[in-house]
C-alpha positions in Angstrom: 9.2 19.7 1.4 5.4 19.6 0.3 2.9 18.0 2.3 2.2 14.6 1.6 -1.8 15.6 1.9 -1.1 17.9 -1.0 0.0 15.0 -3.3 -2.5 13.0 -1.8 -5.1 15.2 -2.8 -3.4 15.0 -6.1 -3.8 11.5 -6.7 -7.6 11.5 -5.4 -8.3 14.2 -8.4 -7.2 12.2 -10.9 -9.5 9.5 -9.8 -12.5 11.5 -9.1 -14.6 12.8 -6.0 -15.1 11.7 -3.6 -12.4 9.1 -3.6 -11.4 6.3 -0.8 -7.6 5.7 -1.5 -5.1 3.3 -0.3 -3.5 6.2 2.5 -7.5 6.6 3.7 -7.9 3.4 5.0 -5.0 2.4 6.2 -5.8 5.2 9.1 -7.7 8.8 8.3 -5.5 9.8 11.7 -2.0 9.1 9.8 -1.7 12.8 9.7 -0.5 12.7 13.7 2.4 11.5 12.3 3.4 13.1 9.2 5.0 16.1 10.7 8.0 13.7 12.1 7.8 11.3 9.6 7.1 13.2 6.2 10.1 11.6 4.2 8.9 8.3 5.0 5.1 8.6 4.0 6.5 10.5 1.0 8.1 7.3 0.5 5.0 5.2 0.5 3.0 7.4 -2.0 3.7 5.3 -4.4 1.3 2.7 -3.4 -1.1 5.6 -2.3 -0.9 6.6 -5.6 -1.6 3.4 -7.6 -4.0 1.9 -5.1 -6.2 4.4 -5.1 -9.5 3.6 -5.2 -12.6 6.1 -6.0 -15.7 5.5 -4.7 -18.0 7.9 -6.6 -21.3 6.6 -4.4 -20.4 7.9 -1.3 -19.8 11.4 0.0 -16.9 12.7 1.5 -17.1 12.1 5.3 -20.0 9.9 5.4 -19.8 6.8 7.9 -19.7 3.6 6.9 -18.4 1.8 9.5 -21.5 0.1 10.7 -22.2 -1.3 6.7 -22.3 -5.2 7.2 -18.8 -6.9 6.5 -18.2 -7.9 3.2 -17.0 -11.5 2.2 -13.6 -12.1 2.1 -12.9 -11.8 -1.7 -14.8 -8.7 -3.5 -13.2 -9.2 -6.5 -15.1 -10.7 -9.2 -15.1 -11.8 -12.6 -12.2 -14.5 -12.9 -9.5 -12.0 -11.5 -6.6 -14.7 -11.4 -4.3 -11.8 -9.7 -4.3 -13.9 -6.7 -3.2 -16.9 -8.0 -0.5 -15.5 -9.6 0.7 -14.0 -6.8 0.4 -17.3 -5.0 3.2 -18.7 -7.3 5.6 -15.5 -6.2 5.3 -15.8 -2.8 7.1 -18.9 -0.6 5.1 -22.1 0.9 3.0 -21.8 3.9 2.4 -17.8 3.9 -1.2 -18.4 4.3 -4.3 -18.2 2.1 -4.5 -15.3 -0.5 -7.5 -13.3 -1.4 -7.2 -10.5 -3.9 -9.9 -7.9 -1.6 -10.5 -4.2 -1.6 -9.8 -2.6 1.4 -12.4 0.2 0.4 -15.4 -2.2 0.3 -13.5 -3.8 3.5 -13.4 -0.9 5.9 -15.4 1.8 4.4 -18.6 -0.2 3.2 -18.1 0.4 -0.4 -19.8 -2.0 -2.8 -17.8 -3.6 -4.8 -19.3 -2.4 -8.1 -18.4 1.4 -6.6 -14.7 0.6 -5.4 -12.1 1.5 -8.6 -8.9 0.9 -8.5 -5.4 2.1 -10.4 -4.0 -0.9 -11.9 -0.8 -0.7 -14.3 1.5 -3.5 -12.9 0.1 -6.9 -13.6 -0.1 -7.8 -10.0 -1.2 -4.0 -8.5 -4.3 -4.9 -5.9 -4.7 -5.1 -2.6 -4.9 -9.3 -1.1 -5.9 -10.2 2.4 -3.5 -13.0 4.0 -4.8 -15.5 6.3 -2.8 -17.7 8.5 -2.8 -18.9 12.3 -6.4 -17.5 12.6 -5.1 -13.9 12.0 -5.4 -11.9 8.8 -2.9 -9.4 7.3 -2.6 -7.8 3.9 0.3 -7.2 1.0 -0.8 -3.7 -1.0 1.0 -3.9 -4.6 1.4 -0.7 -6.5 3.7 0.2 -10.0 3.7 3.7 -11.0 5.4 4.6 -14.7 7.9 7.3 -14.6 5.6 10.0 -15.7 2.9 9.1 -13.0 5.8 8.5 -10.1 7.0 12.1 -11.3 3.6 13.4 -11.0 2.8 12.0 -7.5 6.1 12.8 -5.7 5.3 16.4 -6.6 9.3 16.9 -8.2 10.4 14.8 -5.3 13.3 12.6 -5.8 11.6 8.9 -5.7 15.4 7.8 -5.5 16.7 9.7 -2.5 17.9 7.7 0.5 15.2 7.7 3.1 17.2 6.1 5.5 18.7 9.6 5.8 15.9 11.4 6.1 17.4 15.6 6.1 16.1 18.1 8.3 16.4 16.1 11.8 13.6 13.9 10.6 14.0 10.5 12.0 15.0 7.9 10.5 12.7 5.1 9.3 12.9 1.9 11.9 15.2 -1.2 10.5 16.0 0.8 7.3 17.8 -0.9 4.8 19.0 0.8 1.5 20.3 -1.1 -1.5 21.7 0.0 -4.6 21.6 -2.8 -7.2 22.3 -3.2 -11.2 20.8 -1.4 -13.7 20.1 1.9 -11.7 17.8 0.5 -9.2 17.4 1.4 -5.9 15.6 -0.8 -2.9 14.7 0.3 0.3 12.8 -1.7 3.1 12.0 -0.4 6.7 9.4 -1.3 9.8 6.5 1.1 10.4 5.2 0.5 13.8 1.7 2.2 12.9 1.8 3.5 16.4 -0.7 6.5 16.1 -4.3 6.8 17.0 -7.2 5.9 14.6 -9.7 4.0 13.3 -9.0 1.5 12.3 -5.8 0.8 14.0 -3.3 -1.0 11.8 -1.0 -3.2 13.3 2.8 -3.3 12.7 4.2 -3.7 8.8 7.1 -3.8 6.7 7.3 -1.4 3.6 9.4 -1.9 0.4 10.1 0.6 -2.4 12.1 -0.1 -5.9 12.4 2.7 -7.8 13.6 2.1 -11.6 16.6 3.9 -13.3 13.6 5.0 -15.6 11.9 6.3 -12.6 9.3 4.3 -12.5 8.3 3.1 -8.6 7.0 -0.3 -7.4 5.8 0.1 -3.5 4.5 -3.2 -1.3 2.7 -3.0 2.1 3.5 -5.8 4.4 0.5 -5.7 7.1 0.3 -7.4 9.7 -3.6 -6.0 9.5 -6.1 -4.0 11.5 -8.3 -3.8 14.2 -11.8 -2.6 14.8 -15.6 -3.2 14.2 -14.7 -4.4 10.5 -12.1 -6.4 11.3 -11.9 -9.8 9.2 -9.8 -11.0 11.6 -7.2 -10.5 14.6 -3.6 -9.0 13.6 -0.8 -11.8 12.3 1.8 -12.3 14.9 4.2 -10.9 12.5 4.1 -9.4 8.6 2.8 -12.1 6.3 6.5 -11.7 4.4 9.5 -11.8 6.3 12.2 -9.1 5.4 14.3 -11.1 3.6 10.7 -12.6 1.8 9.6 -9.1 0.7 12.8 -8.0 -0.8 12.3 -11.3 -3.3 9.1 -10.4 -4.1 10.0 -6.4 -5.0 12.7 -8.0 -6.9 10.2 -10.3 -9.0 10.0 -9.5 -12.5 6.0 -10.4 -12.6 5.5 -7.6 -10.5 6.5 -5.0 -13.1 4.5 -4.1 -16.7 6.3 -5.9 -20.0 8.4 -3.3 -21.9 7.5 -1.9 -25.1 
């Protein structure tokens, strides 16, 4: 099997150097991990891929951490992503702010953080409830980019039986559903070292009999100097709240 990096370097050329993407943030130390769980993060490159985010102001390794916080909502210009996803997602989850997670924890300005946006709702949205602050990371890749990304990869195969001894994914459920699709949900405890440290999330992948890919990142947040918040207690979706939401036709681009 490739290395995830690989493809991840992948995605950042298409985007331009040097590029913050979705993976980068989440934890620059996620590679601790990869050799034992290399099937799952191949898994999530699908919201790697199409929340990447290039940053063409800033040079490769240069530290931003000490850039003043920036306000909870960088997105500007009328973006009514948010809302729409408001209408999606059940009563009570907490107050939704479409955000970039670039400008968030690596001090981009928001003028310099780009993102990859082919599903209506792709973006990254910050989720504030109970005083804490989580985050839901929306991504669709088209079957020519999913091909692309997954390096030949089948975006179909059953990660919850991960070949090769690789472990399998925590809480992995696998569902095959009408009209070629395939579903698949599991915990990632984010337990490695890094900065930041992200807390515990649910992931979700649907991957289309056309092979297109929509991916969703159920956070329960991060931890650290830039921190807009402490961790939610749990996910802001629960399980059976995700998989509706991955389901949700809003999420995927109008045919033809």
């Amino acid at each position: 099997m490739n290395d995830v990096r690989e493809l991840l370097g992948r995605v950042a050329e298409d985007a331009g150097r040097p590029v913050i993407s979705t993976q980068a943030v989440y934890a620059g130390a996620a590679r601790v991990r990869l050799r034992r769980r290399l099937t799952v993060s191949a898994a999530a490159l699908a919201v790697v891929a199409a929340g990447a985010v290039a940053v063409p102001g800033l040079a490769s390794g240069e530290n931003r951490q000490n850039a003043p916080v920036a306000a909870p909502a960088e997105i500007k210009g009328g973006d009514d992503r948010a809302e729409r996803l408001v209408e999606l997602l059940p009563a009570g989850v907490g107050k939704v702010e479409r955000v970039s997670l670039a400008v968030i924890i690596k001090g981009a300005t928001p003028g310099q953080a780009r993102e990859h946006l082919d599903g209506p709702l792709d973006g990254q949205f910050s989720v504030r409830r109970d005083g804490g602050v989580g985050y839901l990371v929306i991504g669709f890749l088209n079957g020519r980019q999913a091909g692309e990304k997954f390096g030949g990869q089948d975006p179909a195969a059953d990660l919850c039986r991960p070949v090769n001894g690789e472990p399998r994914p925590d809480d992995c459920v696998r569902e095959e559903l009408p009209g070629g699709r395939v579903l698949t949900i599991w915990k990632d405890p984010m337990n490695y070292s890094g900065t930041p440290k992200w807390g515990p999330e649910l992931v979700g992948r649907l991957t289309l009999k056309d092979g297109g890919v929509l991916a969703v990142r159920d956070s329960t947040g991060f931890t650290g100097d830039r921190a807009q918040g402490p961790l939610l207690k749990n996910p802001p979706l629960n399980r059976a709240q995700l998989r509706s939401l991955l389901l949700s036709q809003e999420l995927l681009p109008k045919k033809g």
